[in-house]
N, C-alpha and C positions, 0 to 999 in steps of 0.2 A: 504494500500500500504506500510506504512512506515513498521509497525511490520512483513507483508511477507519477506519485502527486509531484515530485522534485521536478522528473522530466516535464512532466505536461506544464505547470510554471514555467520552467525557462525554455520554453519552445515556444518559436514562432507560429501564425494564425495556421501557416500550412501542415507543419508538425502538431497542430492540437486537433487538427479535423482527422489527422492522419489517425490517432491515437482514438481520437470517439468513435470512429468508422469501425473500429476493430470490437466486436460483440465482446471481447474475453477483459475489455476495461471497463467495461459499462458500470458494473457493479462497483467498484469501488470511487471511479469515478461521480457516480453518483452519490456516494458519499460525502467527496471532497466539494461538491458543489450543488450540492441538493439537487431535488427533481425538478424545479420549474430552469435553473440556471442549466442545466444536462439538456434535456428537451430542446432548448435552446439551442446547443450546440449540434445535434443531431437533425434538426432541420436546418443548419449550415450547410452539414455533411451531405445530407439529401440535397441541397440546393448545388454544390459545389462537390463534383464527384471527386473527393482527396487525390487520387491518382494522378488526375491531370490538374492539379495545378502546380503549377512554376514557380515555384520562389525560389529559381535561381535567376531569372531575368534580370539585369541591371535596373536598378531603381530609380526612377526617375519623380521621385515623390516622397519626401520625408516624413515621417508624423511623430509629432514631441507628445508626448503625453503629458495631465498634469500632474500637480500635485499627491504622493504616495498611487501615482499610475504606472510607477516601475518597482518590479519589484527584487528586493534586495536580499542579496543571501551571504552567508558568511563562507571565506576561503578557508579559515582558518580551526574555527570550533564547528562548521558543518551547521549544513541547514537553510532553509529559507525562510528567513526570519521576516521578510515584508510581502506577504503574510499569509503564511500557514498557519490553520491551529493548532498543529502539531510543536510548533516554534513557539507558541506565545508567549513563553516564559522569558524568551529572549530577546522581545520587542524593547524592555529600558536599555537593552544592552547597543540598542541603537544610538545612545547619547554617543556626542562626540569634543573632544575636545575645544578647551573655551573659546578658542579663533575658527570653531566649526568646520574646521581644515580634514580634520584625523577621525579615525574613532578613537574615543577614550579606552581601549582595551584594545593594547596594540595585537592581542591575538587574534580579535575579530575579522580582520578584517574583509570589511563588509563591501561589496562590489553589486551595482546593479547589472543583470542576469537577463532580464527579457523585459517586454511591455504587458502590462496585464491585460488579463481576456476581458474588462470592463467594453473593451474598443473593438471586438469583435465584428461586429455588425457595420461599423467602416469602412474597415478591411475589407468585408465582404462585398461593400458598395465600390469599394474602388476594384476589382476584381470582376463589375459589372459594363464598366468603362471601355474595359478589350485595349486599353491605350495607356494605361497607367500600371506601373508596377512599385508596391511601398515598403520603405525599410520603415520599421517599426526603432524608433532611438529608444533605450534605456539608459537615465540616466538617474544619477544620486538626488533624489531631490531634498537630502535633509543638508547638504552641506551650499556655499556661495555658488550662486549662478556663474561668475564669474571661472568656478573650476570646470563645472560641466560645458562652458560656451569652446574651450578648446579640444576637447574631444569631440562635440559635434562639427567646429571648423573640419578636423579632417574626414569626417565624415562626410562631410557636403562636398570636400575635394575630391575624395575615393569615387563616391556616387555619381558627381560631373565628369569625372574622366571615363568612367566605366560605363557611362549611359552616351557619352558623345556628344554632351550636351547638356544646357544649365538643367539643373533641377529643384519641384517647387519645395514649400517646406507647408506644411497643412500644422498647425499647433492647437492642444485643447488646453485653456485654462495656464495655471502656470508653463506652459510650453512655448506661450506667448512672451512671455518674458524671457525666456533662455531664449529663445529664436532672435528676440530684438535687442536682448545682451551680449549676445554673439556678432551679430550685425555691426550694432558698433564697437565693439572692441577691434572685430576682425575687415574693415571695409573693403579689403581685396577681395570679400566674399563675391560681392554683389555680379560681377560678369559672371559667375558659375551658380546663380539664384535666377530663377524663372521670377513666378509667384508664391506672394506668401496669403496666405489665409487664418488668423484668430478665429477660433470659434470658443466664445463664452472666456476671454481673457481678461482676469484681473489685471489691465492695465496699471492701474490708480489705486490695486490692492483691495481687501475687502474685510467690512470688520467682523467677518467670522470666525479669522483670522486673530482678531484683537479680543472677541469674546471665550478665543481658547486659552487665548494667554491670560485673559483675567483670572477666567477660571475653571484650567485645565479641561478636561472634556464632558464636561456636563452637560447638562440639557437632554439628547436626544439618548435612548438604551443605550441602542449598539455602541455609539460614541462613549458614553459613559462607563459603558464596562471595556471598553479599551484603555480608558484610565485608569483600569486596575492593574495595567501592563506595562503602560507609559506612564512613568510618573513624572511632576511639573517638572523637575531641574532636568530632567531627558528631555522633554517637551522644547525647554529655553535652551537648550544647546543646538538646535534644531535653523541654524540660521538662513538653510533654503526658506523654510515653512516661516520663518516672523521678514522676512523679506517681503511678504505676502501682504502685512500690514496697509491699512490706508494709507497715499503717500500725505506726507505733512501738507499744512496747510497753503504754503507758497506752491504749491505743484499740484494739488489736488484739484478739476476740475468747478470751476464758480466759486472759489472762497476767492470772496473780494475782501481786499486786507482790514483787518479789524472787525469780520465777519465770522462766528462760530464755523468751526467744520463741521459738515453735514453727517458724520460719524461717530463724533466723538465731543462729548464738552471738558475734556482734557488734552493733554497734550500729550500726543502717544509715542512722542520721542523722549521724556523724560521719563527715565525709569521710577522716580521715586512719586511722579503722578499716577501710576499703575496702582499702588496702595499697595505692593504684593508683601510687605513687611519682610523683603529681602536682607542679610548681611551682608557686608562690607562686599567680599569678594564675589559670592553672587550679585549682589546690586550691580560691582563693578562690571563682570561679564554681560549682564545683558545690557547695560546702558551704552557698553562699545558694539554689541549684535544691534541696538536700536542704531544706534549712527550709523553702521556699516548699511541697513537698510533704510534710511535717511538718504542716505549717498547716491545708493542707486539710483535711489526715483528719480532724485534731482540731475543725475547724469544722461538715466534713457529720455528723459521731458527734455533737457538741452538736447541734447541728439537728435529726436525725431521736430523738435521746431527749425531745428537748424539743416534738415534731412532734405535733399533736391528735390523740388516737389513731382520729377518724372518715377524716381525711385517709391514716394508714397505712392503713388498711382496704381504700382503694382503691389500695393498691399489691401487687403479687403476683410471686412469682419462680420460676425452675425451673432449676434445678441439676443441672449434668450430672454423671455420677460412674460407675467402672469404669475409668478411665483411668491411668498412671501419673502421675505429676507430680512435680515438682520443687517437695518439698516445705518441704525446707531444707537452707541453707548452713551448713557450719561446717569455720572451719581446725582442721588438726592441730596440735595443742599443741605447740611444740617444734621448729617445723619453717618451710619459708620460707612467702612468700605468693601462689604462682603457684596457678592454677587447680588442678592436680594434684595440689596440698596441701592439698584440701577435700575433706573427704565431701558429695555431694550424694545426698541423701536422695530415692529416687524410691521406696522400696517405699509398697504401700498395705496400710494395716490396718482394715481394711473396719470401719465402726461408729464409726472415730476420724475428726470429722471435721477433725483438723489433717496425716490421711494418707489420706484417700480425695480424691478430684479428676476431673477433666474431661481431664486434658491440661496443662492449664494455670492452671486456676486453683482451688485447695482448700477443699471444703465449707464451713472456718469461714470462708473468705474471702466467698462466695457468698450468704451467708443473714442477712439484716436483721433484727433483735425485732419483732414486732411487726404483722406486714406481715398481709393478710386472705388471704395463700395461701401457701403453701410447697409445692414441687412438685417430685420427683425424676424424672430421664430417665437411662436409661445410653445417653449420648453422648460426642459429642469436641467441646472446646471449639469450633470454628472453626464446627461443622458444625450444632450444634445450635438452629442457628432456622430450617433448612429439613429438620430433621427432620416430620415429619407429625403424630403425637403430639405435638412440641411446640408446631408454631406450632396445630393442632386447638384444644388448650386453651388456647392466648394466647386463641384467638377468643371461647371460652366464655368466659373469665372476663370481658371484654370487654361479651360481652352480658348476662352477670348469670347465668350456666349455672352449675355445679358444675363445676371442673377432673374428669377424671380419672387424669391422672399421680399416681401415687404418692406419700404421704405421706413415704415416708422412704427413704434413699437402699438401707437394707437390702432393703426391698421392691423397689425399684426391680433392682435386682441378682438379683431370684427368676430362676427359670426362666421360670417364668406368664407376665413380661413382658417378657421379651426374646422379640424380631422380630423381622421383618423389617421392620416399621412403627417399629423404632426406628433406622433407616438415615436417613440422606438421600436427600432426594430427588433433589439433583444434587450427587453426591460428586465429582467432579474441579472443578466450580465451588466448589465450599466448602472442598475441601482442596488435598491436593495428587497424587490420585490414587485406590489402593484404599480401601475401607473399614479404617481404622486397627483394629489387633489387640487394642491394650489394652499392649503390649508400652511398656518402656522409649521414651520420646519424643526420643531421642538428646544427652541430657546425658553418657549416659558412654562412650559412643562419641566420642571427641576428633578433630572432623575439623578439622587446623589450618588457618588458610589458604593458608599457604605449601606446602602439601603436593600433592603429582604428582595426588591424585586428581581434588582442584580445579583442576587445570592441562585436564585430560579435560572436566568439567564446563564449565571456563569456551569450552574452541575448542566446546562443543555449542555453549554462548550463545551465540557469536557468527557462529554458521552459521545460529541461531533452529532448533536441535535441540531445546531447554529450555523449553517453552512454559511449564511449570508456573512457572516464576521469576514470574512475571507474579502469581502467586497465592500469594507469600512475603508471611508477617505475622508480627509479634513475637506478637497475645496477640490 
């Protein structure tokens, strides 16, 4: 069981059809991913006869996953530790040293391994193309954007030499961000880059991001009892993941100066605003991870204002909206500083795009000046690149077609275009079960850790009653 589930993790979309196709994995496979996420994969298999597909064709099509969408295993103590249930004991051992460079356990060392099957159902879209062929990137997303943007520069050179020609880069979510950290870091990129497409990019960060740091993974179960695995000071060593933050308020779309941020009525670059009643040398560490992701924002927002507006042209995005979101923190005046003592702002005010949202991450956050498309879906963050209509249009734009998604997120929201074609295509792969309602995303539903109902939850995990854990992400 363990070594099936190992391979089938670090294999590619064509090696995992390969593996379901085979009747004598079913069974356990079914274990490692319950029966509605299995089914899923099996009407792949049916769709996509494993045999003939190719993935060895030169790739001409990149896709960055986001956020904890790669997953990571250890060289040294063994295992796939981002994320097995079989591993989950191992998940703090993910912390990394205080410049987020290393793991803190120099036997670990932890190496991302493949792209998780969350994105199955894209792959399978671009596969429907007959003209695209996709590497799937895995990359570390607990450590600086900046280590992973050079492992993907040469990735982008191997792919353009080997395809004979530039190639695009397709990014979900934090993918967006390494795609346009690499960018500019690396600008020789740009003749061996086609197009690039965000789909659901915390550009401008997102504060579900700021509501983990407050306070660690609470709110939603499955997140919750994840926190019995990661704990806060593994959490804040994590300086892919708090990179993710709102960007401050000089960079942050519409704060006009001397005007609150639309996130936060703190200032979420000073650590000892966080109220986390830090010591000295933790205080110290996260208030240099806070500038370090300060930095950023304010170097890709100089970069892409100052970006030649033929090179924006060939960038394009589509933004999920209909969703509730966490849209901001703010303490009550007067009162202490536990989580309880915040208003978290989840209603949405359709039109406003600092209160309409994906799930997770809010229109102003989503949408770059400039770009040569803007494109709205009513979707849910996680699920929205194997939506049909969305990856349909990545591909148009790709070939030089007209998108047809929706200009603006009010239309997007008509009747006219809501479907059934705005679903996913493999919703237990992408989420974490039904098709999400639009309902509150459980910020104020307080489920603590400590609490009996996670005690139920965790004897599931540990009988492997809980397959969906395996498909827990921050963003």
């Amino acid at each position: 069981m363990v070594n099936l589930v190992r391979r089938f993790v670090s294999a590619t979309f064509e090696e995992r059809l390969s593996l379901v196709a085979d009747a004598t994995n079913r069974a356990m496979l079914q274990r490692h991913l319950g029966e509605e996420a299995l089914a899923e994969y099996l009407a792949l298999a049916d769709q996509f006869d494993s045999r003939h597909l190719d993935g060895s064709r030169p790739p001409n099509l990149i896709f960055l996953p986001g956020v904890m969408g790669s997953s990571l295993a250890s060289m040294g103590l063994g295992g796939t530790w981002w994320l097995d249930i079989a591993s989950r004991h191992h998940i703090a051992d993910l912390r990394l040293t205080p410049d987020g460079k290393v793991d803190a356990d120099p036997r670990a060392r932890v190496e991302p391994v493949s792209v998780m099957g969350m994105y199955e159902g894209f792959f399978a879209g671009v596969y429907t193309t007959g003209n695209l062929q996709h590497l799937a990137f895995a990359y570390d997303w607990r450590k600086p954007l900046r280590l992973s943007a050079e492992s993907l520069r040469s990735t982008v050179l191997s792919a353009a030499e080997a395809s004979g020609g530039p190639v695009h880069i397709v990014a979900h979510s934090m993918g967006g961000l390494l795609a346009r950290t690499t960018l500019m870091l690396y600008p020789e990129l740009w003749p061996h880059v086609g197009k690039v497409v965000f789909i659901g990019s915390p550009h401008y960060g997102s504060p579900a991001i700021a509501g983990y740091l407050k306070n660690h993974l609470w709110g939603f179960e499955l997140l919750a009892l994840l926190g019995r695995y990661l704990d806060r000071s593994a959490l804040r060593s994590l300086r892919g993941v708090l990179s993710l933050l709102p960007a401050p308020a000089d960079v942050y779309p519409g704060v006009a100066e001397g005007t609150a941020h639309p996130c936060a009525n703190f200032d979420l670059y000073d650590v000892d605003a966080w109220r986390l009643g830090l010591g000295g040398t933790e205080r110290a560490h996260l208030q240099s991870a806070l500038d370090d992701a300060a930095q950023l924002h304010r170097e890709l927002h100089s970069w892409h204002m100052s970006l030649d507006p033929d090179l924006r042209e060939r960038m394009a995005t589509v933004v999920g909206v209909g969703y509730k979101t966490l849209f901001r923190l703010a303490y009550h005046q007067g009162f202490g500083h536990q989580w309880r003592h915040m208003d978290r702002v989840t209603a949405r005010q359709p039109g406003v795009a600092d209160r309409e949202g994906d799930g997770r991450v809010p229109v102003a956050s989503a949408v770059l000046p400039g770009l040569g498309d803007v494109r709205y879906v009513r979707g849910e963050h996680g699920r929205l690149p194997t939506i049909p209509s969305v990856y349909s249009d990545v591909f148009r734009f790709l070939s030089g077609t007209a998108m047809r998604l929706p200009r603006s997120a009010t239309e997007a929201l008509d009747d006219r275009h809501l479907s059934e074609a705005d679903a996913s295509t493999t919703p237990a792969l992408a989420g974490f079960g039904a098709e999400p309602t639009g309902e509150d995303p459980g910020y104020l539903g307080l489920a603590e850790p400590d609490g009996p109902e996670l005690d139920d939850l965790d004897a599931a995990l540990a009988e492997g009653r809980l397959p969906a854990f395996t498909r827990i992400r921050l963003l």
